[in-house]
Legacy VTK file of the C-alpha trace (Angstrom):
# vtk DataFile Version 3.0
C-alpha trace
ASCII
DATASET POLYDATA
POINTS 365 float
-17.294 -22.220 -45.853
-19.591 -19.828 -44.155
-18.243 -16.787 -41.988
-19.803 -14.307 -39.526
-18.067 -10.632 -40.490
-18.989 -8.026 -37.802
-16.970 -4.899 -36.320
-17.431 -6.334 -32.803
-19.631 -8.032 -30.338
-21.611 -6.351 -27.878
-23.708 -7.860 -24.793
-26.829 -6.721 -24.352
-27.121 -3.997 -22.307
-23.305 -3.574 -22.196
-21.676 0.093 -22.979
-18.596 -1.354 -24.072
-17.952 -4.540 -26.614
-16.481 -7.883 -25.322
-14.406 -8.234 -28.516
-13.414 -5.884 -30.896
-12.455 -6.896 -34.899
-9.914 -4.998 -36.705
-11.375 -4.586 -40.281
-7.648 -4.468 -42.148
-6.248 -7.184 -40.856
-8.706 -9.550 -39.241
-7.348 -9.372 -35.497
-9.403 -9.052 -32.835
-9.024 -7.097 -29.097
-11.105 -8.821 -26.559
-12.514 -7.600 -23.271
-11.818 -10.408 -21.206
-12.941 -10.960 -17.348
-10.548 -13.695 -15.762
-7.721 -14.659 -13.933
-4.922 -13.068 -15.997
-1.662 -12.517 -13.910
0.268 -9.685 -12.560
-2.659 -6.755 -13.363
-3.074 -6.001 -9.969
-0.929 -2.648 -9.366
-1.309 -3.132 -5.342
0.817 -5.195 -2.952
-0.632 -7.034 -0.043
-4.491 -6.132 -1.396
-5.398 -9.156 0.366
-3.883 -8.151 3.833
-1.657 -11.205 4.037
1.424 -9.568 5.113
2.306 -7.861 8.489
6.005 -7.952 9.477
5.829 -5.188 11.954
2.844 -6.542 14.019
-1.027 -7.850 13.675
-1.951 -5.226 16.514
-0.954 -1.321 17.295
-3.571 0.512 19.833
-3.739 4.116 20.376
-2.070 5.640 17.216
-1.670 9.057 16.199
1.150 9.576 14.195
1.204 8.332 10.699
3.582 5.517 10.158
3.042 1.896 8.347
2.014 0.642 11.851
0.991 -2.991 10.700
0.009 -3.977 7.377
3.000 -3.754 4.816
2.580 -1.486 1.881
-0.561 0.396 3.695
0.439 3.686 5.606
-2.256 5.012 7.522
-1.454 8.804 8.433
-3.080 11.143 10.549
-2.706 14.495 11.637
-3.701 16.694 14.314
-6.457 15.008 15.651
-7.195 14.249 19.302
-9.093 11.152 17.659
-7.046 7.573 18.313
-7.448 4.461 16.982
-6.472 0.767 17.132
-5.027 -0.887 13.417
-5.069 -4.354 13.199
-4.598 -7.246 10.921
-7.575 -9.536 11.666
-9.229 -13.254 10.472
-12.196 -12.349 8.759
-13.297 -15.249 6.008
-15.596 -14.583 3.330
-15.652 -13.923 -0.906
-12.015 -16.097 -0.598
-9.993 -13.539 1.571
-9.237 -14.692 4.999
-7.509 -11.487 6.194
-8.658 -7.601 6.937
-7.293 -4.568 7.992
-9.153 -3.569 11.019
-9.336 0.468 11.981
-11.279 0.646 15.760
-11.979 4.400 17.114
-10.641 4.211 20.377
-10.590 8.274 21.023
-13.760 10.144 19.326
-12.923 13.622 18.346
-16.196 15.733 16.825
-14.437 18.690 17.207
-12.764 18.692 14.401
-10.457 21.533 13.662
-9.347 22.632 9.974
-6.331 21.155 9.777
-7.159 17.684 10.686
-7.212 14.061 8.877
-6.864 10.338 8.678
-6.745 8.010 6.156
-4.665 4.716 4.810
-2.486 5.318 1.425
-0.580 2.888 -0.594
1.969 4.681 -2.933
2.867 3.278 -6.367
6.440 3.589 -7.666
6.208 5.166 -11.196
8.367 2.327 -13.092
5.606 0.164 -11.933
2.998 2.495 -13.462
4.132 3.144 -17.380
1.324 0.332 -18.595
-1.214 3.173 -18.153
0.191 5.675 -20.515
-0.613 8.530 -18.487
-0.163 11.366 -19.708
-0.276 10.842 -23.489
-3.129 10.280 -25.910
-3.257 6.814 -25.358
-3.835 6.722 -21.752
-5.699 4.455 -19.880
-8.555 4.420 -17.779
-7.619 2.344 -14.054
-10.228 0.510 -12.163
-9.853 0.665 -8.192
-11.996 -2.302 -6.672
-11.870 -3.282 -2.899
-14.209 -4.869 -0.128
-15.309 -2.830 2.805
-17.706 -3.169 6.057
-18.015 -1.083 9.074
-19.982 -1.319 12.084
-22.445 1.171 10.192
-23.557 2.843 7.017
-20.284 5.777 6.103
-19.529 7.416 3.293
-15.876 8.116 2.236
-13.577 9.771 -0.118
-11.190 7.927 -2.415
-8.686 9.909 -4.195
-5.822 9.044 -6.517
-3.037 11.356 -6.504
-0.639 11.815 -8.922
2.448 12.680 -7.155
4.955 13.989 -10.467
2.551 16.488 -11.376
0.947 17.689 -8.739
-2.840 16.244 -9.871
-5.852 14.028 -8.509
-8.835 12.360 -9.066
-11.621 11.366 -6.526
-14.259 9.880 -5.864
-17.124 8.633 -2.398
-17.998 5.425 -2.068
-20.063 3.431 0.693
-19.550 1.274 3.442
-22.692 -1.202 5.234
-22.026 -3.120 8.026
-21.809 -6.259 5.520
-18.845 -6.988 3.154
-19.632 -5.120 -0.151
-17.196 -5.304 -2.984
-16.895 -1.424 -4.083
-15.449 -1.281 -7.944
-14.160 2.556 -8.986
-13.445 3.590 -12.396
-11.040 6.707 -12.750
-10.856 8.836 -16.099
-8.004 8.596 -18.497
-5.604 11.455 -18.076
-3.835 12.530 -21.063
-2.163 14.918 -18.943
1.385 14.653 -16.832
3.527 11.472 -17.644
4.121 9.314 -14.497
8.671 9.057 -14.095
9.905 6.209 -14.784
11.796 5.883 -11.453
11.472 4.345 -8.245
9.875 7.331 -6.443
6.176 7.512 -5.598
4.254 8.186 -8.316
0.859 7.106 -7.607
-0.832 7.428 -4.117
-4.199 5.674 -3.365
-5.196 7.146 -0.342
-8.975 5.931 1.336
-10.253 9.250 3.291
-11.642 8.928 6.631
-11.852 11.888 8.673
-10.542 15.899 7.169
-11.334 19.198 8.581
-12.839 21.737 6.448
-9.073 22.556 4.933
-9.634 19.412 2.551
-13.558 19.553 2.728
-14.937 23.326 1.864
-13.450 23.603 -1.941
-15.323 22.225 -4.844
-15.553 18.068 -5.174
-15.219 17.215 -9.031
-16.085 13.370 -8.567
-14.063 11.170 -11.520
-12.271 14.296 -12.646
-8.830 14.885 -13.017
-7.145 18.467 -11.818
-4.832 19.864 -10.343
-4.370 19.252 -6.581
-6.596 21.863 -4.395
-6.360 20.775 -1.054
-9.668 22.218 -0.636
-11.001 20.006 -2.937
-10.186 16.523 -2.033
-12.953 15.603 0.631
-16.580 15.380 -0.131
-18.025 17.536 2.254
-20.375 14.618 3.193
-18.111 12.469 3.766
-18.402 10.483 7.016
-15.699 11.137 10.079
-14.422 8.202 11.062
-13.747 9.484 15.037
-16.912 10.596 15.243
-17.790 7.583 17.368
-16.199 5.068 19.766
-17.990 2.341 17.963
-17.408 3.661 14.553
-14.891 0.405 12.699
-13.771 -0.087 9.205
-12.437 -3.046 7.463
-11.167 -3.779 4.155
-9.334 -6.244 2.027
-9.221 -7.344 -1.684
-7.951 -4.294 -2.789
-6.888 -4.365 -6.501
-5.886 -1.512 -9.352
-6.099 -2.465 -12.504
-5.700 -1.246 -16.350
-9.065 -0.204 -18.169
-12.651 -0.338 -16.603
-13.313 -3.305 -15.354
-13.267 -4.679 -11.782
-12.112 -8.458 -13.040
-11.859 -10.758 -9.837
-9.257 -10.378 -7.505
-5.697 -11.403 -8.451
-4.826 -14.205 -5.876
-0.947 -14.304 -4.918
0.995 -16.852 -2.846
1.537 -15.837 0.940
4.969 -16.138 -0.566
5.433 -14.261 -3.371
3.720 -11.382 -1.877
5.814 -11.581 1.514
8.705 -10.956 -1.422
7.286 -8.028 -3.166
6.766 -6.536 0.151
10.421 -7.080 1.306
10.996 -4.766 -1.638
10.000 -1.839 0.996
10.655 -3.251 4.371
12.208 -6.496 5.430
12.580 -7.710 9.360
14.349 -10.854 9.685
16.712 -12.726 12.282
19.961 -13.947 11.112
23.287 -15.613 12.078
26.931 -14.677 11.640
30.328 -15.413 12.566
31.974 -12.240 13.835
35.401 -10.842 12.185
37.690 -8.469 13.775
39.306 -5.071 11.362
41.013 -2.159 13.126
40.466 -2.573 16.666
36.434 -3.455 16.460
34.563 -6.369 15.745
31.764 -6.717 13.007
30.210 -9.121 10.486
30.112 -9.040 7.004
27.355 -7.806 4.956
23.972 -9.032 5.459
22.312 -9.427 2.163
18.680 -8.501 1.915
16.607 -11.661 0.444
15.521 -8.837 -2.563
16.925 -5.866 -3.954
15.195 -3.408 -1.918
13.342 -0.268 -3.601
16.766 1.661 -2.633
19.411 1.896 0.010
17.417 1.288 3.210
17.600 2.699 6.956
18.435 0.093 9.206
19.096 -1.051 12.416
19.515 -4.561 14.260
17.585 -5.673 17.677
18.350 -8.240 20.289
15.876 -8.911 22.974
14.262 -4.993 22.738
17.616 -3.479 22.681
18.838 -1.695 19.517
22.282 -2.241 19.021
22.624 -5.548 20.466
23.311 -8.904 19.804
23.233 -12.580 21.072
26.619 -15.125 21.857
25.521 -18.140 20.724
27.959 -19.427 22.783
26.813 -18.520 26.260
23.446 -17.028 25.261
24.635 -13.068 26.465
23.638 -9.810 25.096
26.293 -7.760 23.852
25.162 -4.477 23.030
27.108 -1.286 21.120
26.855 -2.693 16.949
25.807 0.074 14.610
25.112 -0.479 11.210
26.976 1.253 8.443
27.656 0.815 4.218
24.031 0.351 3.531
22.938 -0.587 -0.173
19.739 -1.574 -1.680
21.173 -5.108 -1.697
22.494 -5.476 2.382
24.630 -3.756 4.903
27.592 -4.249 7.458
27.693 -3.729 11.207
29.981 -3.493 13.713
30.967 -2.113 17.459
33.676 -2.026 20.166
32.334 -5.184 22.209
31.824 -8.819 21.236
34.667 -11.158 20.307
35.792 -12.351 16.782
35.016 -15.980 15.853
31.847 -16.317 17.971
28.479 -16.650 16.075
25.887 -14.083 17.091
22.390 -13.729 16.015
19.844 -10.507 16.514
17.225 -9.407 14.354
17.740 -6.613 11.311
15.329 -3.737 10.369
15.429 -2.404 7.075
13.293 -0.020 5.611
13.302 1.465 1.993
9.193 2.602 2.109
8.170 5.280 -0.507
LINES 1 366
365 0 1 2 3 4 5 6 7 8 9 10 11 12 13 14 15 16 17 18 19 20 21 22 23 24 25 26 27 28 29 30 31 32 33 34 35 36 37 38 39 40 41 42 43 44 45 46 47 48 49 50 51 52 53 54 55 56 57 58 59 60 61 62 63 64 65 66 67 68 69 70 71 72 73 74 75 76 77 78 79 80 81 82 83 84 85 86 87 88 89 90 91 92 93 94 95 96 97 98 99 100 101 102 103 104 105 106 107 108 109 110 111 112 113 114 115 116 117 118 119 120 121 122 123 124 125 126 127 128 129 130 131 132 133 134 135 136 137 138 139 140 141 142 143 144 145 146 147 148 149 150 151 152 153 154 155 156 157 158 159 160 161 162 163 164 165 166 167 168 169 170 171 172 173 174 175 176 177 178 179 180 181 182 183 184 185 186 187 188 189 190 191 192 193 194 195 196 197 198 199 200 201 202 203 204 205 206 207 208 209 210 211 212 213 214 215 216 217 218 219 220 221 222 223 224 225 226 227 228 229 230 231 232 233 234 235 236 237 238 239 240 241 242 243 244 245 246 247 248 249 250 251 252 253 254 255 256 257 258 259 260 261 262 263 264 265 266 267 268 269 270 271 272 273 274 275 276 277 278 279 280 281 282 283 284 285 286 287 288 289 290 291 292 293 294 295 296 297 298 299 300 301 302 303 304 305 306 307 308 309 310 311 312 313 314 315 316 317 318 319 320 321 322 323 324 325 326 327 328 329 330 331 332 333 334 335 336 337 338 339 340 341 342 343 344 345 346 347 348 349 350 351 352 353 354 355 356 357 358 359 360 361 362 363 364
């Protein structure tokens, strides 16, 4: 029987081998490039989801104003924009997040910024081993246009202990698939808890407060405000026409952009209920101690943790619809809230009558 003994193989021109062979015991570690399921550490990367809304004009407060899982923050800039979730087909996506400038501001004072984030909780995170000898390196890979050549800063922040790691990447005015490899850390363990852990926030516009220190690209340090901004970095209000788009957004294990991890609209609608869920529902109301209420509404997941809510009938907090006769009854407030549901009721309304309304929970890290 002839055999082939070697310590790996190695493609030519490659700086790291497709399959390693462990000389004890004959197994072998490949580097594989497919479809393997559930690597893809972000939620929504292909911009599938909006609950809230496919449209929010003039912003400038930060809030998760469309697009679940993707907060878009800004601060003290006279700068506004519009964020949308737009059709845009190409490379197998069919969905964007759209930022427009609606507001230039070149002025920019020291204190300002913009930028979208998704945050990571840190039970989600223990596959990389940060923070001990065997930790991992992560590969951030996305697609991104804009109405013109930018350049902009992409930091990963590691929330427990205070650290980060950035780097600048480009943007045409074609899709281009942008692939970023980040440095092992073998320092600060991510919890193991349901608290942000990991922030991936895409830079757009800082004043000099995040842009004058020293930029270490691909290095990992200890958080200097001063220091997360390339100084060249583009400002995204520095223009009316100034856009940016971007979907396919995947973080991964090791250093390899592999393609994009492809997820039912339906199983991701369900990871993102996780964080925020906005649904209608029916009930048939029950009377205890003078007041009227329904029983708990259960959340369709367990929600990251007890979650703020509030219920809506025809833009009125608070209110609710008789089936019956089709009237708004207004003056419910919810109460007992659990990661699981929550109970509501007020002084108004009548017991055994089905009402509907709409509920608003949010759990978001």
């Amino acid at each position: 029987m002839s055999e082939i003994k070697v310590n790996s193989i190695k493609g030519v021109g490659a700086t790291a081998a497709a399959i390693t062979v462990n000389n004890t015991d004959g197994t072998c570690t490949a580097n594989i490039t497919n479809n393997l399921s559930n690597r893809n550490l972000i939620i929504n990367g292909a911009m599938q989801v909006a609950q809230r809304g496919t449209s929010v004009t003039n912003i400038s407060t930060e809030a998760y104003h469309t697009l679940d899982r993707f907060n878009l923050f800004t601060e003290n800039s006279a700068g506004r924009l519009t964020m949308s979730q737009v059709a845009d087909v190409h490379d197998g996506f069919a969905k964007a997040l759209k930022l427009e400038c609606t507001t230039a501001d070149t002025s920019i004072a020291s204190n300002e910024t913009l930028g979208i984030q998704q945050k990571i909780e840190g039970q989600n995170l223990q596959s990389i081993q940060k923070g001990s000898s065997d930790a991992k390196q992560l590969n951030l890979s996305f697609y991104v246009k804009g109405n013109a050549n930018a350049t902009y800063t992409c930091e990963l922040r590691d929330i427990d202990n205070n650290r980060i790691n950035t780097q600048t990447f480009n943007v045409t005015s074609s899709w281009t698939k942008v692939s970023l490899t980040f440095a092992a850390d073998t320092t600060g363990t991510f919890d193991d808890d349901n608290a942000n852990s990991l922030q991936i926030t895409w830079w757009l516009h800082a004043g000099s407060d995040y842009t004058s220190g020293t930029f270490a690209t691909n290095t990992w340090a200890t958080r200097v405000n001063a220091n997360r901004v390339n100084s060249s970095s583009t400002s995204f209000f520095d223009s009316t026409s100034r856009t940016f788009f971007m979907t396919g957004v995947q973080l991964e294990v090791g250093s390899v952009a592999t393609d994009f991890e492809h997820r039912c609209y339906q199983e991701e609608l369900y990871r993102c209920y996780r964080y925020y869920v906005q649904r209608g529902f029916e009930v048939l109301m029950g009377s205890k101690s003078g007041a009227v209420g329904f029983p708990r509404i259960n959340y369709p997941v367990v929600m990251r943790a007890a979650a703020s809510t509030y219920i809506q009938y025809d833009g009125t907090n608070g209110a609710v619809r008789n089936q019956n006769d089709g009237a708004k009854v207004t003056g419910f407030s919810t109460y007992n809230h659990y990661d699981y549901g929550f109970a509501s009721r007020g002084s108004n309304g009548s017991a055994n009558i089905i009402y509907s309304s709409t509920y608003y929970a949010d759990a978001e890290l």
